[in-house]
N, CA, C and O of each residue as an XYZ file, in Angstrom:
384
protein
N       3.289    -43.717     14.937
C       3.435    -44.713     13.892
C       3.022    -44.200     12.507
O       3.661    -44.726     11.596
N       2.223    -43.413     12.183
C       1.330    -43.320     11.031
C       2.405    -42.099     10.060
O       2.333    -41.769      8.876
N       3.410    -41.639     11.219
C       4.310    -40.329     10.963
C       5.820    -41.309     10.400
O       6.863    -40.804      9.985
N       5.614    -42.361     10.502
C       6.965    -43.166      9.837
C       6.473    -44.012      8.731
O       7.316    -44.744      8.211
N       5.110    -44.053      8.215
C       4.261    -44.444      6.942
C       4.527    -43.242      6.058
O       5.089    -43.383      4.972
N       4.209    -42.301      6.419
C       4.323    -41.355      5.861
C       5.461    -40.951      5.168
O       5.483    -40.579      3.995
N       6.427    -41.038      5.949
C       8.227    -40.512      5.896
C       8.578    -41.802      4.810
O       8.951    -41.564      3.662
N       8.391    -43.323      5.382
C       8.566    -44.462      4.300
C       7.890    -44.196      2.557
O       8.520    -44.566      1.567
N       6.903    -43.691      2.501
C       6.400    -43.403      1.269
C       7.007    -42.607      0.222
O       7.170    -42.740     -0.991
N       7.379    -41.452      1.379
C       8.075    -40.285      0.581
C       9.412    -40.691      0.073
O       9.792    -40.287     -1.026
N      10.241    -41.566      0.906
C      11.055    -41.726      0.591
C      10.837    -42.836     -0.686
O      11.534    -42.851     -1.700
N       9.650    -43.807     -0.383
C       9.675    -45.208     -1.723
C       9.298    -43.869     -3.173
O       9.923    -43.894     -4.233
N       8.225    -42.862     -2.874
C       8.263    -41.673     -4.217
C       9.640    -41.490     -4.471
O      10.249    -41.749     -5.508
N       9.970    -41.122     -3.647
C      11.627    -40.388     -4.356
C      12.422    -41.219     -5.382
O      13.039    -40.848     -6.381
N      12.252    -42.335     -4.907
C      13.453    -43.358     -5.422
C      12.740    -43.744     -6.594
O      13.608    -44.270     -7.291
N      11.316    -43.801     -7.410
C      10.720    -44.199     -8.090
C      10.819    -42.786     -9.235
O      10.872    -42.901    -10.460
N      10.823    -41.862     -8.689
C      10.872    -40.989     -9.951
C      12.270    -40.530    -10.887
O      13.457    -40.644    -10.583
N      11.566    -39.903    -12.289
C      12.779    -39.259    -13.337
C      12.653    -38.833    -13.955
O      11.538    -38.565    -14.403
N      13.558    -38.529    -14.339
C      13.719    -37.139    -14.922
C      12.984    -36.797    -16.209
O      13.358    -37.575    -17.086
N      12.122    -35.970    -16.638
C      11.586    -35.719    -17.672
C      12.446    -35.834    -19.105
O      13.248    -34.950    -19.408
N      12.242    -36.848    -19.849
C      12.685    -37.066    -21.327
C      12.711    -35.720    -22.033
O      11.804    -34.957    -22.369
N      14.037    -35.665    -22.155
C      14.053    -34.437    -23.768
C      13.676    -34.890    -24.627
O      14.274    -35.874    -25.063
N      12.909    -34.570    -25.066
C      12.352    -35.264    -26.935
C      13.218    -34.113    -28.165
O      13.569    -32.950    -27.967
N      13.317    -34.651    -28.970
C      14.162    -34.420    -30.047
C      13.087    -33.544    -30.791
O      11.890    -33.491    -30.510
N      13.783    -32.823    -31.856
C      12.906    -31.735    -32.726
C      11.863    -33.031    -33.543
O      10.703    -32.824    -33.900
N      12.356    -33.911    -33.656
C      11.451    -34.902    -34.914
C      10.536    -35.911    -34.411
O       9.680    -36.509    -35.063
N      10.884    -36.067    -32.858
C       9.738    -36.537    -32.030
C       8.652    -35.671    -31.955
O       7.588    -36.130    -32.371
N       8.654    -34.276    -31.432
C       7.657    -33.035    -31.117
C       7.112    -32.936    -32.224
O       5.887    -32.809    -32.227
N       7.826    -32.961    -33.478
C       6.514    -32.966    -34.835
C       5.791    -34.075    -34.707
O       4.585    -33.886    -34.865
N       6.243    -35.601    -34.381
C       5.358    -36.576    -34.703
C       4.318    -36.948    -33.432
O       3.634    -37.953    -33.239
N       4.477    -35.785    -32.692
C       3.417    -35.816    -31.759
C       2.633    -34.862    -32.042
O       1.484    -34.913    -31.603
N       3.037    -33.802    -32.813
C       1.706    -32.506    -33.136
C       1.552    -33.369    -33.924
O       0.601    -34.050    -33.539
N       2.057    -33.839    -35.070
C       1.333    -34.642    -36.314
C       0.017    -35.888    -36.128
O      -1.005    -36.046    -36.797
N       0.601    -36.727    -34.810
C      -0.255    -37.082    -34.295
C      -1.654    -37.014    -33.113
O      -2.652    -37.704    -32.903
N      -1.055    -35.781    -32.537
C      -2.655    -35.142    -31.806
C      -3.567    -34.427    -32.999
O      -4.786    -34.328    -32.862
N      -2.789    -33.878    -34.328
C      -3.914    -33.205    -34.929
C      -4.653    -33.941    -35.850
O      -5.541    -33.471    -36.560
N      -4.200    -35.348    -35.830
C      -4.537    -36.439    -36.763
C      -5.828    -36.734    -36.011
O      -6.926    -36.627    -36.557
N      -5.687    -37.062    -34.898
C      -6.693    -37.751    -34.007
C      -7.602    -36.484    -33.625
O      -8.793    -36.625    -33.349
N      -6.992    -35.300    -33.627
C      -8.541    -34.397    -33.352
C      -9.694    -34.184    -34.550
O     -10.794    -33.632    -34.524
N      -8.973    -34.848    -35.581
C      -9.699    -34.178    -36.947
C     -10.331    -35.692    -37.238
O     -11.401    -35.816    -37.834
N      -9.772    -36.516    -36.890
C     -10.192    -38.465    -37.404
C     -11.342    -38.407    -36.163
O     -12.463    -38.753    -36.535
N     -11.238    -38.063    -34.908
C     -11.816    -38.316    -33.939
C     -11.317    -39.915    -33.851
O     -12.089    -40.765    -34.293
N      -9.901    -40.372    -33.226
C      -9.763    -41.443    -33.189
C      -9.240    -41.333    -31.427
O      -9.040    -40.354    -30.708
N      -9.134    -42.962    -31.150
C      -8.403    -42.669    -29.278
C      -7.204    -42.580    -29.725
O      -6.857    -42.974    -30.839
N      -6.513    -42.080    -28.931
C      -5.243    -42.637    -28.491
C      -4.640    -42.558    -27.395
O      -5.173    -42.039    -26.414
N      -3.398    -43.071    -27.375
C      -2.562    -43.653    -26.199
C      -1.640    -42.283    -25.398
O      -0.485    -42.163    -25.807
N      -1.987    -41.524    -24.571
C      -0.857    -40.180    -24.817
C       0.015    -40.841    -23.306
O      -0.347    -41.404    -22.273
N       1.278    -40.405    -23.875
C       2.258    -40.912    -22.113
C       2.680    -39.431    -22.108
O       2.901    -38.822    -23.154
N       2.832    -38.620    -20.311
C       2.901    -37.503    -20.283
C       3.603    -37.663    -19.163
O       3.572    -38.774    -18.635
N       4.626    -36.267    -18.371
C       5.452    -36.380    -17.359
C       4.400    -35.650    -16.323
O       3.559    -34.792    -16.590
N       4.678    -36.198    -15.187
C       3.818    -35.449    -14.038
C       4.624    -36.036    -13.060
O       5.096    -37.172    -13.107
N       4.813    -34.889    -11.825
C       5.630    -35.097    -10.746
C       6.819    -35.888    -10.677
O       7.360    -35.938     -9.572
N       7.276    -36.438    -11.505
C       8.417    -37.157    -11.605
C       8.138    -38.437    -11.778
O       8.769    -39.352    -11.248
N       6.976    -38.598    -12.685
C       6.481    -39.872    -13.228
C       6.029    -39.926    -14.412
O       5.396    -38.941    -14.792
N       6.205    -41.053    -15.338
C       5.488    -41.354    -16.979
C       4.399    -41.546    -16.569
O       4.476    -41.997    -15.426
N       2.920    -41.391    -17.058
C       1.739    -41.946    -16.790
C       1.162    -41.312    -17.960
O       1.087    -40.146    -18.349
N       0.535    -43.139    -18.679
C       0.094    -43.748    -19.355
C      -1.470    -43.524    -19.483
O      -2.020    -43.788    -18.414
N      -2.231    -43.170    -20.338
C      -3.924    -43.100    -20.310
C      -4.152    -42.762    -21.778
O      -3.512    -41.959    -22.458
N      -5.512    -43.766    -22.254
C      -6.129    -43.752    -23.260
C      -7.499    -42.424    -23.166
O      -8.252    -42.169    -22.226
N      -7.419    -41.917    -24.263
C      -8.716    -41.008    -24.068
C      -8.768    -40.358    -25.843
O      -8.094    -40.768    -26.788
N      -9.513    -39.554    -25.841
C      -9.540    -38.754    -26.971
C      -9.251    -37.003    -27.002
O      -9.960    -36.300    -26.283
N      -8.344    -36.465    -27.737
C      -7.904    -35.516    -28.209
C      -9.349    -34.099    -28.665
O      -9.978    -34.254    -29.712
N      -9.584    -33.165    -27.964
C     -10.658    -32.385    -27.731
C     -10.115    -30.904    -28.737
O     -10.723    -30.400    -29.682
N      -8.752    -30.465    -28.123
C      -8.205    -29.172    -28.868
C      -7.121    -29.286    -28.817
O      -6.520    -30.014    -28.027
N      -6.641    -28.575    -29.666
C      -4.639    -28.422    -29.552
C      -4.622    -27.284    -29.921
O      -5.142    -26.835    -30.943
N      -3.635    -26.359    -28.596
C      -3.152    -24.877    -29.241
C      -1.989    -24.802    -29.283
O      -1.314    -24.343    -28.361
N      -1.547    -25.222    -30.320
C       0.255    -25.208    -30.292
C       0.859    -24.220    -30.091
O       2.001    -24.254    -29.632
N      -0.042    -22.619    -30.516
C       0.901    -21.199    -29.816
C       1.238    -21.284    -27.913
O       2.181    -21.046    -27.158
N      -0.507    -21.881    -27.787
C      -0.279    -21.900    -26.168
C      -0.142    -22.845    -25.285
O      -0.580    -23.044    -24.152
N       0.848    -23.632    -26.327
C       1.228    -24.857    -25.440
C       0.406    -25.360    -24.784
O       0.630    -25.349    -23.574
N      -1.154    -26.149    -25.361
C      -1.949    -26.678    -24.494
C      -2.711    -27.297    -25.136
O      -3.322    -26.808    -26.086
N      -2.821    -28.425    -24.770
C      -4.219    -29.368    -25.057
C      -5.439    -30.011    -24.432
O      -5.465    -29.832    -23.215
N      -6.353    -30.636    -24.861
C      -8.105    -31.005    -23.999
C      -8.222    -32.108    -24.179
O      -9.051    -32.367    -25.052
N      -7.693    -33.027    -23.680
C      -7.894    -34.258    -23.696
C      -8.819    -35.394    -22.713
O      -8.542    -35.373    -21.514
N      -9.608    -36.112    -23.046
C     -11.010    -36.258    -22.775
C     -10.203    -38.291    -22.064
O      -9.572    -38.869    -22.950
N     -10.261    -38.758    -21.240
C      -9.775    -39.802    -20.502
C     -11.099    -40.981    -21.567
O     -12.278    -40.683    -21.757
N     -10.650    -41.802    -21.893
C     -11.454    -43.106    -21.511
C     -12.342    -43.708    -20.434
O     -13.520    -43.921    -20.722
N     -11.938    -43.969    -19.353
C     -12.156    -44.172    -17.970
C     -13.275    -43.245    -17.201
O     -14.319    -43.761    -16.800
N     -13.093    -42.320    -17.081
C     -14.241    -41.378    -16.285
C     -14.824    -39.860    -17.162
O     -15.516    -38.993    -16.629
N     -14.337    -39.839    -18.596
C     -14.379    -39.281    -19.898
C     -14.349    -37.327    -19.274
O     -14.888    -36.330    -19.753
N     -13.394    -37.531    -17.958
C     -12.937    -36.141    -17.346
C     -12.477    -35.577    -18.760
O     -12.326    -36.308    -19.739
N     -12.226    -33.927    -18.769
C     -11.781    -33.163    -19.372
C     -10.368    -32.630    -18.740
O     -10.430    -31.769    -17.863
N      -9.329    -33.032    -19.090
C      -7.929    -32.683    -18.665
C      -7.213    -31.435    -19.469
O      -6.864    -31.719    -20.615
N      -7.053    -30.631    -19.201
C      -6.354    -29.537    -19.550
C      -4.745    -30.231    -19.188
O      -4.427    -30.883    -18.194
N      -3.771    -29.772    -20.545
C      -2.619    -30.110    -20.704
C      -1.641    -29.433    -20.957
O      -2.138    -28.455    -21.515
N      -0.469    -29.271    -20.925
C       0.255    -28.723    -21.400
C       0.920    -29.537    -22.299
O       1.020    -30.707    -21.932
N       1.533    -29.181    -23.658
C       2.196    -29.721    -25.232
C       3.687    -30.168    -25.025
O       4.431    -30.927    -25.647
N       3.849    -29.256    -23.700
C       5.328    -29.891    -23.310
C       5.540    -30.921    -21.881
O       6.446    -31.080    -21.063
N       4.305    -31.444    -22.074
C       4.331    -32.367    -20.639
C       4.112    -33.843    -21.359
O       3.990    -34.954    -20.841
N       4.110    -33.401    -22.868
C       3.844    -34.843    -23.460
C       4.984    -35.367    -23.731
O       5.952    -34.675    -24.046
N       5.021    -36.703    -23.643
C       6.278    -37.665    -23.724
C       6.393    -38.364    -25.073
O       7.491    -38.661    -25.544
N       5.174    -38.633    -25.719
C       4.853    -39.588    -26.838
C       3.049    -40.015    -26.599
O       2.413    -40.248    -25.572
N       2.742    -39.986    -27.705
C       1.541    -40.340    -28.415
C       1.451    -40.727    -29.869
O       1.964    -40.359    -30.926
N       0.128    -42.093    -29.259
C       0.297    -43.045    -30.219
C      -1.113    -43.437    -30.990
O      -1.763    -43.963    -30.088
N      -1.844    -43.457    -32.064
C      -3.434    -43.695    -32.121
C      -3.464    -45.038    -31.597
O      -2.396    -45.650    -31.611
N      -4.446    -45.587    -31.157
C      -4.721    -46.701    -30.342
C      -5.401    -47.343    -31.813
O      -5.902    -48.467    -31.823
């Protein structure tokens, strides 16, 4: 039984995920424009990012941005973890 929970799930994942958003050249500036706003203001904000074939949504604060190496440190609200990111896994960000 626990082997057809399993198989049901995978299949309800499948059908729930998509495809990672292309963002446009003038979106990707107004998201560096806005992570480097908030690392220097020290303000929260809202970042939505692609993971496994899902949008997911989390408030936190902006730690570093290396735009050569495609990566950012972003600090959660919630359990104030340190998340290592990648610059192209971001979807949109917003200051809260």
């Amino acid at each position: 039984m626990p082997e057809q929970y399993i198989g049901l799930q995978e299949i309800i994942n499948k059908q729930v995920e998509v495809v990672q958003p292309v963002l446009t050249e003038e979106q990707m500036e107004q998201i560096n424009f806005t992570l480097i706003e908030a690392l220097h203001t020290n303000k929260q904000v809202y970042l939505t990012y692609y993971k496994k074939g899902q949008c997911i949504t989390e408030t936190g604060f902006i730690q570093f941005v290396d735009s050569l190496g495609d990566l950012f440190i972003f600090i959660d609200d919630v359990f104030e973890l340190k998340n290592k990111m990648r610059l192209s896994e971001l979807i949109d960000v917003r200051l809260a």
